[in-house]
C-alpha positions, 0 to 999 in steps of 0.5 A: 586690087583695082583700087590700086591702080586707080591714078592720082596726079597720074600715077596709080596708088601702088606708084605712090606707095612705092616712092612713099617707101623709098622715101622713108629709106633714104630717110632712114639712111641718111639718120643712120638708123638704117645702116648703109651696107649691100643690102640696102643698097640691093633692096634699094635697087629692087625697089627702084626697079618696081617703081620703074615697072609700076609707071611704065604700067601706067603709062600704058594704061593711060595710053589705052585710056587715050585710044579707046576715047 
């Protein structure tokens, strides 16, 4: 796990992956493969909350990085 949230450009690895998915849903969306409905749009929604939680986490653990030098 602690792999993770090890951070790369910035962000930790879980950050990275949560926007790879997104990506790849907007992707599929937009080809059509993945049809547009509320359902969509609600996992959508979870997932942009995740990544939101996810950079606020690492920006506290850059903050606490920062304090402890």
């Amino acid at each position: 796990m602690k792999i993770l949230t090890r951070m790369f450009a910035g962000q930790s690895l879980i950050s990275w992956g949560l926007q790879l998915i997104l990506i790849y849903l907007a992707w599929q969306v937009s080809s059509q493969r993945l049809p547009n409905n509320l359902w969509t749009i609600s996992g959508v929604a979870v997932l942009l909350v995740l990544i939101y939680v996810s950079l606020a986490n690492d920006g506290k653990q850059k903050n606490r990085k920062r304090g402890a030098k």
